[in-house]
Backbone bond lengths (Angstrom), bond angles and torsions (degrees), N, CA, C in turn:
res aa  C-N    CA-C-N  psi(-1)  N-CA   C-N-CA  omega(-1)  CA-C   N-CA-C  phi
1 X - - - 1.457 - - 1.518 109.09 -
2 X 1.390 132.33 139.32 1.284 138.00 167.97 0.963 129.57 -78.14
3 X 1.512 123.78 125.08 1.610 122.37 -171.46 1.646 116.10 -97.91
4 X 0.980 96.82 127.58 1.637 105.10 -158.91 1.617 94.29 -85.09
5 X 1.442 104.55 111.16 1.758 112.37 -179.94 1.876 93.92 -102.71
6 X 0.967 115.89 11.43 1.544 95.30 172.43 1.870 106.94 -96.69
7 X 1.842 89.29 171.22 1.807 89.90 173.90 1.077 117.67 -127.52
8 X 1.462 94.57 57.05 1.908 100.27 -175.56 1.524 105.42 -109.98
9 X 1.412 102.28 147.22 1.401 99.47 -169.95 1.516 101.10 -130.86
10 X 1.350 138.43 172.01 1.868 143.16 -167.52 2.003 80.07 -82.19
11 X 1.720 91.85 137.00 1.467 95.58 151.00 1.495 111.06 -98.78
12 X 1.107 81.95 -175.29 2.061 81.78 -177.93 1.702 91.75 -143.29
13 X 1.588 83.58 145.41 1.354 100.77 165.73 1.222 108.57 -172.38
14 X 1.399 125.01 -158.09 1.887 125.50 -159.87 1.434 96.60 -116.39
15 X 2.003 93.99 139.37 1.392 105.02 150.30 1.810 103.69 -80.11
16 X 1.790 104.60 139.36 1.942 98.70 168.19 1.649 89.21 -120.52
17 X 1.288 76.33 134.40 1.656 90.10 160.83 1.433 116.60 -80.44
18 X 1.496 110.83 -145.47 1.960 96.95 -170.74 1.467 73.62 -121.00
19 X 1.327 154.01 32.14 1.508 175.07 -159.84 1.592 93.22 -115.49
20 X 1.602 112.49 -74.49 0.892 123.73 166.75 1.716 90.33 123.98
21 X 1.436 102.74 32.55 1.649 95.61 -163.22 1.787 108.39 -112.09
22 X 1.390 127.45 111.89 1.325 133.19 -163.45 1.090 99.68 -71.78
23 X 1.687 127.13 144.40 1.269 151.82 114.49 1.593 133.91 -75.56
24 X 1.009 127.12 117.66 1.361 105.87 -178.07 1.577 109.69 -90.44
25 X 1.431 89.49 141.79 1.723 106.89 170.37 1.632 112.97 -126.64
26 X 1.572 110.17 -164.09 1.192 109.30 -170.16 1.494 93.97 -142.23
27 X 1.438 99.89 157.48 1.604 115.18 174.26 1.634 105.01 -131.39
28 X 1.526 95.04 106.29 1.518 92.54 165.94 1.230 143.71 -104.33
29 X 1.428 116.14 165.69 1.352 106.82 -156.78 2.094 118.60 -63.28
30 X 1.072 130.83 136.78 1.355 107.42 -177.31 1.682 111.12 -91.34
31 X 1.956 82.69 113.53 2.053 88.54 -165.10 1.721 89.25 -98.89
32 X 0.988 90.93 163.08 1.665 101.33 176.65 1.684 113.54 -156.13
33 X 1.390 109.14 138.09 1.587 127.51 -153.68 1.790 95.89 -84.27
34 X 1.106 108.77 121.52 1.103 109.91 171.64 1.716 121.42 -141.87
35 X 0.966 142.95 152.89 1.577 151.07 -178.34 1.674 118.45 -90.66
36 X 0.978 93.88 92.75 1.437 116.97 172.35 1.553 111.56 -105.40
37 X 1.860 108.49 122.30 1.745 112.92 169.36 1.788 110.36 60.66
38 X 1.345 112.87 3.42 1.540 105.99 173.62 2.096 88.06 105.33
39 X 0.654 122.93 -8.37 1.896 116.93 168.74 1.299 125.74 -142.75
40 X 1.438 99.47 135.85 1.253 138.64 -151.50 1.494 103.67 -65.42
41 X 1.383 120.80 117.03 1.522 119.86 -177.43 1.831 112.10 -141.76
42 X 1.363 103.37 167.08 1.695 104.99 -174.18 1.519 91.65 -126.21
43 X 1.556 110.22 120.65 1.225 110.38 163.16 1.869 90.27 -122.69
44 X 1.568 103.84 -165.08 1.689 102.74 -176.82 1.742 77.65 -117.77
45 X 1.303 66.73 164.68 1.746 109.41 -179.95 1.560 105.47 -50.40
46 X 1.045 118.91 -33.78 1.647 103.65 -177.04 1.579 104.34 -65.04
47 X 1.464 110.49 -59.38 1.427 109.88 173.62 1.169 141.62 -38.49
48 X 1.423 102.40 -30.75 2.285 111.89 -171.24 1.516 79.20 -90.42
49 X 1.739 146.46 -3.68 1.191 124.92 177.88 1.375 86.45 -106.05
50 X 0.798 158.73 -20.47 1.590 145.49 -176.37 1.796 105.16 -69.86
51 X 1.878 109.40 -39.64 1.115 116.93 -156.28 1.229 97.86 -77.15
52 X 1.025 137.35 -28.41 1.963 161.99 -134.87 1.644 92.79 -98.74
53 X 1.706 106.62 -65.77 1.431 108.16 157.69 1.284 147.17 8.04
C-alpha cells in the first residue's frame, strides 16, 4: 500500500451554471504513486517533477 507523504488536500468550490446556481464540488490534488528507496509512496505531480530536477 502507498503512503501518502504529501499535504495536499481537495479544495472546494462551486460548479455555476449560466442559472447562476452553485453546487459544490471538489478539486483534487493530482497525487501519483511512485517508488522511492524500495517503498511505495503518493506524492503529486509537482513534486516527482521537482524530485526529477
Amino acid at each position: 500500500m502507498a503512503v501518502n507523504i504529501s499535504k495536499k488536500k481537495p479544495l472546494t468550490a462551486n460548479n455555476r451554471s449560466k442559472a447562476c446556481n452553485a453546487t459544490k464540488r471538489k478539486q483534487k490534488p493530482n497525487l501519483q504513486k511512485k517508488t522511492i528507496n524500495g517503498k511505495s509512496v503518493l506524492i503529486t505531480a509537482r513534486e516527482a517533477k521537482k524530485m526529477s530536477a
